[in-house]
N, C-alpha and C positions, 0 to 999 in steps of 0.2 A: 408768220401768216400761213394759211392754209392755200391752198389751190382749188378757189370753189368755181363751178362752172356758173358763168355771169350774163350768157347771151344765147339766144342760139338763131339760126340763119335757115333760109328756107332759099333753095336755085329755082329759077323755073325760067323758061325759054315765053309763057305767053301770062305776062305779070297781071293785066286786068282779071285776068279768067283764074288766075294761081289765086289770088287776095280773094277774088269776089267768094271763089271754094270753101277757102279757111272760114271767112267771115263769117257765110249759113252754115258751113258744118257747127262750128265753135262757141260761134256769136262775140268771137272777137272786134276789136275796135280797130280800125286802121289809120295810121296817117297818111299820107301821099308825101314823099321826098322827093317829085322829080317822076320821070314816067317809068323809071326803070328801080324803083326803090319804094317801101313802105314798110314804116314801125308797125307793130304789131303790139297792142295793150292788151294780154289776156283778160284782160277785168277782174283779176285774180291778185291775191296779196300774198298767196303762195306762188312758189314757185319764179320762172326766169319770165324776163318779156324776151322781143327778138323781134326780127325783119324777115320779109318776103324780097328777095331780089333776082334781076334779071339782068347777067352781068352781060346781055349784048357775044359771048363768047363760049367755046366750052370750059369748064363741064357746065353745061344747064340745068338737070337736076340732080342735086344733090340736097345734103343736109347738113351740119354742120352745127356744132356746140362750143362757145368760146371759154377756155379756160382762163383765170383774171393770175396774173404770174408779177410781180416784181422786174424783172429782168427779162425782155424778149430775146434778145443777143443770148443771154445763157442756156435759157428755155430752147432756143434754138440747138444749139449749138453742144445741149446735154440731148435731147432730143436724136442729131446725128448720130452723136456716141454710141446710141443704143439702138441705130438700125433705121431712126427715121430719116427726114429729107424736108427741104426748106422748101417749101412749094409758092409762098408769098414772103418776101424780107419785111421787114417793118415798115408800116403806111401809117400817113397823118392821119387822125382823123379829126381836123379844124375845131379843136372849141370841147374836146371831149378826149382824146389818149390817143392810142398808137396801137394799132393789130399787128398778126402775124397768123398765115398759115403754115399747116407742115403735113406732112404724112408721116403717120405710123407704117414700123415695117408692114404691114397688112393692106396698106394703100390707102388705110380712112385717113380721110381729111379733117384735122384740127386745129379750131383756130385758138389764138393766145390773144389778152386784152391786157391790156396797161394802162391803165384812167391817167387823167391828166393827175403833177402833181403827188405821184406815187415815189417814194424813194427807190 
């Protein structure tokens, strides 16, 4: 399998006013998860969807693109090998796979995605 990019994430510190932005800019469709989270449906059959989130913490804004990997543990862990750093270990995500962020030696932040069910 390849390593295609399957997600991507938007940070923002003031999450009604960050959505409501995308929404007129884009004409994106939003879902609400909760007051600090929302999917995001480009209305597009190109291309990734992704989420607007407000992790409550820093960093608040940032950007973020998730790469879809087999393996987080290795992803990770070949990732260091070559400079980068494990910025988030692997997280549930209930009902859907398991993340992971990291930094590249340059300090961007990239996340890893593992769907439920993946060998």
């Amino acid at each position: 399998m390849g390593a295609p990019v399957v997600h991507f994430e938007i940070g923002c510190q003031k999450h009604e006013s960050t959505v409501a932005f995308y929404r007129e800019l884009f004409g994106w469709a939003t879902e609400s998860h909760g007051p600090t989270m929302s999917m995001v449906n480009t209305g597009s059959s190109v291309g990734i969807q992704g989420h607007v989130n407000s992790l409550g913490h820093p960093p608040h804004q940032y950007v973020t693109f998730y790469v879809q990997v087999d393996d987080l543990d290795a992803s990770l862990a070949k990732a260091g090998a070559l400079g980068g750093k494990t910025i988030v270990p692997p997280q549930e995500v209930p009902g859907a796979g398991q993340f992971a962020w990291f930094q590249d030696p340059e300090g961007n932040c990239i996340g890893l995605w593992k769907p439920m069910g993946r060998c």
